[in-house]
C-alpha positions as CSV (number, residue, x, y, z in Angstrom):
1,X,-35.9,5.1,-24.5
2,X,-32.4,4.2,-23.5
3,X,-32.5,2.1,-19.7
4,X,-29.9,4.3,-17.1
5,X,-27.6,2.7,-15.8
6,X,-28.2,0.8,-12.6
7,X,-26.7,0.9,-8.8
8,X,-23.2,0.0,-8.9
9,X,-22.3,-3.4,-7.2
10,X,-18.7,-2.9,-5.3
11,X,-16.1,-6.5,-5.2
12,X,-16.3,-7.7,-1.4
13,X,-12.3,-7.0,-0.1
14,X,-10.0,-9.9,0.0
15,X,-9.1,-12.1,2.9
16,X,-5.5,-11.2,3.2
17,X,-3.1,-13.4,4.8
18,X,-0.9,-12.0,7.4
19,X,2.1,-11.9,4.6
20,X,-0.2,-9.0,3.0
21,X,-1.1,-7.4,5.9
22,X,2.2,-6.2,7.1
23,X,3.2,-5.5,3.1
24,X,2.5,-1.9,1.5
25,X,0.8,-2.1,-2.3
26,X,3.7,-1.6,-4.4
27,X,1.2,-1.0,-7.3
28,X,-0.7,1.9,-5.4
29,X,-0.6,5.0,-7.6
30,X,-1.0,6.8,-4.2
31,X,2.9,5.8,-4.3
32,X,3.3,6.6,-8.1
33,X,2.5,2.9,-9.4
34,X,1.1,3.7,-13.2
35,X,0.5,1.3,-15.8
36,X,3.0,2.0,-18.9
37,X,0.9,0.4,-21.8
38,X,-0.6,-3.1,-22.6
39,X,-0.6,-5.2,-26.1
40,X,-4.3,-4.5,-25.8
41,X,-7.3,-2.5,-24.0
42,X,-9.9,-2.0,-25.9
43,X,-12.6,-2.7,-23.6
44,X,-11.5,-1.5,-20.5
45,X,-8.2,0.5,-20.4
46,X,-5.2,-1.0,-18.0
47,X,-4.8,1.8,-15.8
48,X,-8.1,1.0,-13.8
49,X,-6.4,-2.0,-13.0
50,X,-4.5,-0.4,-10.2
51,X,-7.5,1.8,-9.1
52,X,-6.9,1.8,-4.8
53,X,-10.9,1.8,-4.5
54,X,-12.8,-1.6,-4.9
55,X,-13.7,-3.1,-8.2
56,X,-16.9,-1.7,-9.4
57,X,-20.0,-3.4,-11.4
58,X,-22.7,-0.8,-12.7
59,X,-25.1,-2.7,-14.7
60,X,-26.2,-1.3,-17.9
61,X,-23.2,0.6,-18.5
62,X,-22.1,0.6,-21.9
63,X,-19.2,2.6,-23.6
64,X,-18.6,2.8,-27.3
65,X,-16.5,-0.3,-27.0
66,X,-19.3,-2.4,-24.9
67,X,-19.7,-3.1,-21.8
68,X,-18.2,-0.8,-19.2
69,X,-16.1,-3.1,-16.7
70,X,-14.0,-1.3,-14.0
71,X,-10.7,-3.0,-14.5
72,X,-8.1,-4.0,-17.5
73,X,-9.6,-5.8,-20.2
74,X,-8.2,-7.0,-23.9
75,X,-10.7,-8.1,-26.9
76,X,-10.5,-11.3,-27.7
77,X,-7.7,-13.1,-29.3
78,X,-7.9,-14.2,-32.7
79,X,-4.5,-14.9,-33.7
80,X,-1.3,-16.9,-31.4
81,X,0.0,-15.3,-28.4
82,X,-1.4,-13.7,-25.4
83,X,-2.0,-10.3,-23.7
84,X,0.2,-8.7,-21.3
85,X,0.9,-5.0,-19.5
86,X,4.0,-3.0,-18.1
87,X,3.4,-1.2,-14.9
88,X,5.9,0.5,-13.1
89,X,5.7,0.1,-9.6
90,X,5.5,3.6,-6.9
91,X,9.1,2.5,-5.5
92,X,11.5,-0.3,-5.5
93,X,10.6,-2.9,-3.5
94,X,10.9,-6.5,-2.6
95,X,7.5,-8.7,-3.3
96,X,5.6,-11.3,-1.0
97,X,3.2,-11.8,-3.1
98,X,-0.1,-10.5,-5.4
99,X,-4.0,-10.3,-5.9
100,X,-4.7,-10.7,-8.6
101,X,-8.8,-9.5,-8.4
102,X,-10.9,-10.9,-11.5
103,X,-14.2,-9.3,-9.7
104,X,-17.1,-8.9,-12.1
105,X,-15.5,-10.9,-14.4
106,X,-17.0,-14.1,-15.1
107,X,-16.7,-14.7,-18.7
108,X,-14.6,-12.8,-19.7
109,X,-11.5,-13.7,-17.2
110,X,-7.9,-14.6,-17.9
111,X,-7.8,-18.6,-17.1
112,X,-4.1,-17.7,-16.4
113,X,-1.8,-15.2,-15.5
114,X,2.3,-15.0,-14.9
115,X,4.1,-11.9,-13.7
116,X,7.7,-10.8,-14.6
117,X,9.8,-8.1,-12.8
118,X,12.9,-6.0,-14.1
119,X,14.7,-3.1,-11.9
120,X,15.2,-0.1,-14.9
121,X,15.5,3.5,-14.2
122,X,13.4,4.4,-17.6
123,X,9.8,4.1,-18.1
124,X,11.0,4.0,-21.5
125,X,8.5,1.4,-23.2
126,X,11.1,0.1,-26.2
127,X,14.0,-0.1,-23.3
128,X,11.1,-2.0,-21.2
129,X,10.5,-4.3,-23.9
130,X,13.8,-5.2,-25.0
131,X,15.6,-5.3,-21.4
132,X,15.9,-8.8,-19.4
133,X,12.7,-9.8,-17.2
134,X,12.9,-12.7,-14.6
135,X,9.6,-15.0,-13.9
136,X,8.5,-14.1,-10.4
137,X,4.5,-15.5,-11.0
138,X,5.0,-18.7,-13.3
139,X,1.6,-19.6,-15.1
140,X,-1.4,-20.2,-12.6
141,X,-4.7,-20.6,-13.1
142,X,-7.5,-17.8,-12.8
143,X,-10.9,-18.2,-11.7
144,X,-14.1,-16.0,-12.4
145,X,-15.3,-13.1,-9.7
146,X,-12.5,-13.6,-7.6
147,X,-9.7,-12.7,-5.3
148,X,-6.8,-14.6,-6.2
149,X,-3.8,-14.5,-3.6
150,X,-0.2,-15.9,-4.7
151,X,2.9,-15.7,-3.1
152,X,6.1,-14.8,-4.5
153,X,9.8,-16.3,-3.7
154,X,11.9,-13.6,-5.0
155,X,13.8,-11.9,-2.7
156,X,15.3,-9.3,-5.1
157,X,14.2,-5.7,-5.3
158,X,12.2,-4.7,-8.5
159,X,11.0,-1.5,-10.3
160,X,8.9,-2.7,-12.6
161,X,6.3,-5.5,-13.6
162,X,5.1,-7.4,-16.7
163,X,2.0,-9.4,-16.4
164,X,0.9,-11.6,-19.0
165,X,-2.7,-13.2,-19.2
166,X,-3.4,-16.3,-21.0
167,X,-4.7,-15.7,-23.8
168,X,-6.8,-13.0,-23.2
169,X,-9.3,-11.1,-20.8
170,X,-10.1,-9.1,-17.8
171,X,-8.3,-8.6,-14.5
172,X,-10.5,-5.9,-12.4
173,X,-7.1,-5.2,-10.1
174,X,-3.5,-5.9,-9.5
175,X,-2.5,-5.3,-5.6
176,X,1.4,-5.8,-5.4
177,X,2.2,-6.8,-1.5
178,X,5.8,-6.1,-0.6
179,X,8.4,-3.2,1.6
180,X,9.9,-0.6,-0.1
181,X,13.4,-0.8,0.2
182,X,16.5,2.0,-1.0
183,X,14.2,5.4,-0.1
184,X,16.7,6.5,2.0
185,X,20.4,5.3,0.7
186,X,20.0,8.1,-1.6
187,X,20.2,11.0,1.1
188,X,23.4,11.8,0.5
189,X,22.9,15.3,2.5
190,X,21.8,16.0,6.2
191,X,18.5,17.5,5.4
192,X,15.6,16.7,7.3
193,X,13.8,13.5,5.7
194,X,10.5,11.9,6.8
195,X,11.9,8.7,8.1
196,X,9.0,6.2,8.6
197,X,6.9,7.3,5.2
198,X,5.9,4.4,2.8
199,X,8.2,5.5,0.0
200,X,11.0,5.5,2.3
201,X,10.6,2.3,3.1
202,X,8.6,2.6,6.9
203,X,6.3,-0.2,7.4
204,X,4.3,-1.3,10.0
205,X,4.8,-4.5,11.9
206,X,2.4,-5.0,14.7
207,X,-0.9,-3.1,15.9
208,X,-3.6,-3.9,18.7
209,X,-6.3,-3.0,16.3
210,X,-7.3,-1.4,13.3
211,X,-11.4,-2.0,12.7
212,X,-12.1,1.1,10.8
213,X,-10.9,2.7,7.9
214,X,-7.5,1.6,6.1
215,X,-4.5,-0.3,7.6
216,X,-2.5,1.0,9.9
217,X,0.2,1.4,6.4
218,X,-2.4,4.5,5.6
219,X,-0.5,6.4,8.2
220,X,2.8,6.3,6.3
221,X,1.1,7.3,2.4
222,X,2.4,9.9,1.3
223,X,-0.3,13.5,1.1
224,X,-2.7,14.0,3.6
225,X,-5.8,12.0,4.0
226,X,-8.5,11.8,1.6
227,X,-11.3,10.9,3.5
228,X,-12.3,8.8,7.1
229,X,-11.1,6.1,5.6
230,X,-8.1,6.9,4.9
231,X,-6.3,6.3,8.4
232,X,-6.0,4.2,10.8
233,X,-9.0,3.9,13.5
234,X,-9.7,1.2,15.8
235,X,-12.9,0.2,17.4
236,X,-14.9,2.3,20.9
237,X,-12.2,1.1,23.5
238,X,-14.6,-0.6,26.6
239,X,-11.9,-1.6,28.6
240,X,-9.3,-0.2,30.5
241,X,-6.2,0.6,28.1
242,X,-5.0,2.3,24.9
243,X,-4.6,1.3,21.7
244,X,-1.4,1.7,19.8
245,X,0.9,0.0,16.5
246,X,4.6,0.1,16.1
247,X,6.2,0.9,12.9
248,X,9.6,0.7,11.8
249,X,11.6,3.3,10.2
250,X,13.1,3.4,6.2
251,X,16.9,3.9,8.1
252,X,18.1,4.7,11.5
253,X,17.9,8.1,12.0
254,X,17.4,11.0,14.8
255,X,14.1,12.1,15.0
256,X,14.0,15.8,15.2
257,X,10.6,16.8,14.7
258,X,6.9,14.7,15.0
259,X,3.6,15.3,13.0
260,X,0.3,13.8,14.2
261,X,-2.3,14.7,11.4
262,X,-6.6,14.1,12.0
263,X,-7.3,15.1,8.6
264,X,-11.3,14.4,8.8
265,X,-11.4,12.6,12.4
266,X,-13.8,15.1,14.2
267,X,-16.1,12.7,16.8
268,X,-13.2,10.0,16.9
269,X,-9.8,11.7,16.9
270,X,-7.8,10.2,19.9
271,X,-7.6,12.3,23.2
272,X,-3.9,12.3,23.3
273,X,-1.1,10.6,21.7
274,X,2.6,9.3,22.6
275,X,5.5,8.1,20.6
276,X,7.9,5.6,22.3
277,X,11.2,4.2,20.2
278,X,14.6,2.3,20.4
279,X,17.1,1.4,18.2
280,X,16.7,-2.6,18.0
281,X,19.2,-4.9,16.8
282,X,18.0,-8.2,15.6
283,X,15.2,-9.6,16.8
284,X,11.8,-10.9,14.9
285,X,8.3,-8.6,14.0
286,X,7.2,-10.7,17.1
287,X,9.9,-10.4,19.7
288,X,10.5,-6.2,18.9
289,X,6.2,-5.9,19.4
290,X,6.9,-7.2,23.2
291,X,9.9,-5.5,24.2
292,X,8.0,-1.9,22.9
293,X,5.9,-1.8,26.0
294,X,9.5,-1.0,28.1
295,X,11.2,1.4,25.3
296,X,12.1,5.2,25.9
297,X,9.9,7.9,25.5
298,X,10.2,9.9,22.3
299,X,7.4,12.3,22.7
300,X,5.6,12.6,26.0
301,X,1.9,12.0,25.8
302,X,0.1,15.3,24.2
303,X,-3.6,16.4,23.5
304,X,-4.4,16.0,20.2
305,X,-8.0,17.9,18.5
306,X,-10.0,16.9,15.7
307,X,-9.0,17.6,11.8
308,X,-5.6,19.4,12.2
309,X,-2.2,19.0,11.7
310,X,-0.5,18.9,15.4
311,X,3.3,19.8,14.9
312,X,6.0,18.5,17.7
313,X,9.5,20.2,17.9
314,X,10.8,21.1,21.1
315,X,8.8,18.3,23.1
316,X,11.0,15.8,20.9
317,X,13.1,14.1,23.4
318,X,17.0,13.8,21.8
319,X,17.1,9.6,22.0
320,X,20.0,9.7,19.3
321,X,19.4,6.9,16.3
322,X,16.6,5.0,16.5
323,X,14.8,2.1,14.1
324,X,11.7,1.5,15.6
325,X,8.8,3.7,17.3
326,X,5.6,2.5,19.1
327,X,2.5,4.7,18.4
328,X,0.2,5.2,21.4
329,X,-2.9,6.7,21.5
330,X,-5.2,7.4,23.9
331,X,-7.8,5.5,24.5
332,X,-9.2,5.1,21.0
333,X,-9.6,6.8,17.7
334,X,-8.2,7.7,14.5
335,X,-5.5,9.1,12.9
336,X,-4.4,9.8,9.0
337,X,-1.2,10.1,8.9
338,X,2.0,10.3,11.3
339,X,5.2,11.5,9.8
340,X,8.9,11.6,11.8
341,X,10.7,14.3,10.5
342,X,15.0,13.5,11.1
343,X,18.1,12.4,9.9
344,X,19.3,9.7,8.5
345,X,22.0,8.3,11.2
346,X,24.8,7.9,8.9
């Protein structure tokens, strides 16, 4: 009789430098991030390299191909050359830098890897293939079962990603830290535009805590939440206090109308909530985090409730353009997503 499978062993997360926490995953396909097509993937096929959950290991898992490993993975080379994969990234987007996660595998890893970029508006695979790449990642070395962290120097926007492995192997998943950049320069109209989501190039550039679930980023995905870990929540508040993250917007623009979303907070939502913002000029991450403490109020503090969508129009105070909002909520809690509904300020 056939042995089932056993408990699944997950990859511990990565110790990410403060470069990668204030960057978004450019390769999430929560932002559209999909992987085109490799030279090989016969063992494990290269779209679970960009999987958003945790690299898996369930032992005695076998396919028709072998063993089942939760990642990309090429059979081994028998001829010259090496392995690579195309992957289109969610949006444009300048990078910091990678992880490139070898979890699980230990002999069957890449002992290198390099990573070239390109900005095309096809996901045409021949147009891929033929068009000019520039080296971003030059060769480095790989280790086995492990998180590998690299940073990048280009300072150039880029679409899309080649990433080669030397000569052969198994990369369990690609994060791509960076900042969307361009969402908005394409509103050419006055419609109403989320102005702080992820694809529109928000990010979020200083916070007093996130403990629980995702990074304080998750509030800016596009969708609602998935789960209770998909949010931001910070730890039981046992001081006096509130806890609150500021975030900077994809363009100036005039907020018009606020969305506080609980999706699946129900014993940890936040009391209440309030939005302070500015329109800063200059400045560093650092020196914009103090003066938000003493900027306007936005949206006076309201009672929030668990697991709904709580809509804000008419208590929207008329700031004119801003860049920048602060985030407060009160004391404690969790929220999944926060969108600012405006216009661009042209």
């Amino acid at each position: 009789m056939a042995s089932l499978p056993g408990a699944p062993i997950f990859a511990p997360p990565a110790d990410l430098p403060e470069w990668a926490q204030r960057s978004v995953d450019l390769a999430s396909p929560r932002l559209g991030a999909k992987a085109l097509c490799a030279s090989d993937d016969f063992f494990a096929e290269v779209g679970r390299m960009l999987n958003p959950e945790p690299a898996r290991f369930v032992p005695g898992q076998y396919d028709t191909n072998g063993k089942w490993m939760d990642g990309w993975e090429s059979r081994r080379k028998r001829v010259a050359g090496y392995d690579w994969a195309l992957v289109k990234l969610g949006v444009k987007g300048t990078i910091r830098g990678f992880d490139v996660d070898t979890s699980h595998f230990v002999g069957n890893y890449p002992p290198a890897v390099s990573i070239e970029a390109t900005v095309s508006a096809s996901d045409d695979v021949d147009a891929l293939k033929a068009g000019t790449w520039t080296e971003i990642l030059p060769a480095t070395p790989l280790g086995p079962n492990s998180h590998h962290l690299f940073e990048c120097a280009s300072t150039a926007a880029w679409t899309h990603l080649r990433v080669n492995i030397y000569p052969d192997g198994g990369i369990a998943r690609l994060r791509v830290y960076g900042r969307p950049v361009g969402g908005l320069e394409k509103v050419t109209s006055d419609r109403l535009v989320d102005l702080v989501a992820m694809e529109n190039g928000g990010r979020a550039i200083a916070w007093n805590d996130a403990s629980f679930g995702s990074t304080v980023s998750a509030l800016m995905l596009p969708g609602r939440g998935q789960n209770m870990g998909d949010g931001w929540e910070t730890r039981r508040r046992r001081e006096p206090g509130n806890d609150w993250c500021v975030l900077e917007l994809g363009a100036p623009g005039v907020v018009e109308k606020v969305e506080i979303d609980t999706a699946f907070f129900k014993g940890n939502y936040p009391d209440s909530g309030s939005i302070q913002a500015a329109f800063v000029a200059g400045g560093t991450d650092r020196s914009i985090t103090t003066q938000s403490m003493f900027w306007e109020t936005l949206l006076p503090e309201q009672k929030l409730s668990m697991d709904a969508v709580h809509v804000f129009a008419s208590e929207v105070v008329a700031l004119g353009p801003i860049t920048h909002v602060r985030f407060n909520i009160f004391p404690d809690g969790g929220v999944s997503r926060l969108r600012l509904w405006g216009r661009v300020a042209r």
